[in-house]
C-alpha positions as CSV (number, residue, x, y, z in Angstrom):
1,X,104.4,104.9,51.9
2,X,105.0,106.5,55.3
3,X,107.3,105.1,57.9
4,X,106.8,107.2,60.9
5,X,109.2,106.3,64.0
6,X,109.5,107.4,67.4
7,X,112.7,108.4,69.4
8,X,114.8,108.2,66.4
9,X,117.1,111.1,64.6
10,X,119.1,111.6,60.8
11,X,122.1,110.5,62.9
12,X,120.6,107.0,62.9
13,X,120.3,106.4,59.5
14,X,123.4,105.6,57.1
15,X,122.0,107.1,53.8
16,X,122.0,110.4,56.2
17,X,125.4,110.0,57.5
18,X,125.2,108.1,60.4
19,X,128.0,105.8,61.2
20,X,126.3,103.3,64.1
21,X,123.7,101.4,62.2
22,X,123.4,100.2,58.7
23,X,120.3,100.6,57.5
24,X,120.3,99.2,54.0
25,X,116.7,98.8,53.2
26,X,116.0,102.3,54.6
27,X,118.6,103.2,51.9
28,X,117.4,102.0,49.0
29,X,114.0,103.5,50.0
30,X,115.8,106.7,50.2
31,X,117.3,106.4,46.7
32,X,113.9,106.3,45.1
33,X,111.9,108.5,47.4
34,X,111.4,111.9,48.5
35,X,114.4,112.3,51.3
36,X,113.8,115.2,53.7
37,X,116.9,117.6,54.5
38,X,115.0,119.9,56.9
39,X,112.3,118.7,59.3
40,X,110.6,119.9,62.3
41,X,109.1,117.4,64.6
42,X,106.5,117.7,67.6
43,X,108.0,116.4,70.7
44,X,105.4,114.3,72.3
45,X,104.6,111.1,69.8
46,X,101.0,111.1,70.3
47,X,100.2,114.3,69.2
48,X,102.3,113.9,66.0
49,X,100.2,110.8,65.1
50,X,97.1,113.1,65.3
51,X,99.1,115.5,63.2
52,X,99.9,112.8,60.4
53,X,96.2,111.4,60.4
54,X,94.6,114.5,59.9
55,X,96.7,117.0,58.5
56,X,96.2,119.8,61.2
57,X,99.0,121.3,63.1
58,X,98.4,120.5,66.7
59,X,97.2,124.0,68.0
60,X,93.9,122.9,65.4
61,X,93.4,119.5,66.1
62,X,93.8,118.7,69.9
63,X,90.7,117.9,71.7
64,X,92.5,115.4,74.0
65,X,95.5,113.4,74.5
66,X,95.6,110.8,72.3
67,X,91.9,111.6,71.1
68,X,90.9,112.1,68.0
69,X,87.6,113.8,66.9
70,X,85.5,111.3,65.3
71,X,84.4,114.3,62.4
72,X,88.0,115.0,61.4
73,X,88.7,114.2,58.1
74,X,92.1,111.9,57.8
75,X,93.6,111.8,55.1
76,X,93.5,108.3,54.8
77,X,89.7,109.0,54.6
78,X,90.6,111.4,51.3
79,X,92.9,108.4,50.2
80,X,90.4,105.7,50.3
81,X,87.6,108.0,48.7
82,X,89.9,108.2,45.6
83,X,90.5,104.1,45.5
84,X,93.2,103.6,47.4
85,X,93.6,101.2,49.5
86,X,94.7,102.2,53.3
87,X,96.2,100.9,56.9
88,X,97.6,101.6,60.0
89,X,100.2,99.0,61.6
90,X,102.2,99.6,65.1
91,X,101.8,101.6,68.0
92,X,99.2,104.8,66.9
93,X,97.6,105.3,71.0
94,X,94.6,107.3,69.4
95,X,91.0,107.2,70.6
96,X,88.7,107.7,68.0
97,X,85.1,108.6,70.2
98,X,82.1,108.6,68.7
């Protein structure tokens, strides 16, 4: 699973330390997961979606704002080609042209 979230930080999340929120189902996702100590993030959302669909850092995948070349191979495409089962829910603002 992969929870992506914009505008957020490690401060906002108790299992990281943060004080303001509780976030107790995050937590128990962290305890049996992968947690990440040391993370680089682009700062425009958009162009980090492109990133997480198709595995390219942004200097090799940008066509467009937001657009996303209808040839690239996602890796949800790589998923679903080995039987898994695959979907995006919430707020993705990519174009997809064919």
């Amino acid at each position: 699973m992969l929870i992506m979230a914009d505008d957020i930080g490690v401060e906002c999340f108790s299992s990281y330390g943060g004080k303001d929120t509780k976030t107790t189902n995050l937590d128990t996702l962290a305890l049996s997961g992968l947690r990440f100590t040391h993370c680089h993030a682009q700062p425009s959302c958009t162009p980090s979606r492109v990133q997480v669909m198709s595995g390219r850092y942004n200097s090799r995948n940008y066509q467009g704002f937001g657009w996303l070349d209808p040839k690239e191979v996602t890796v949800a495409n790589l998923l679903k080609k080995e039987g898994y089962s695959t979907c995006i829910a919430g707020k993705w603002q990519l174009l997809r042209h064919h």
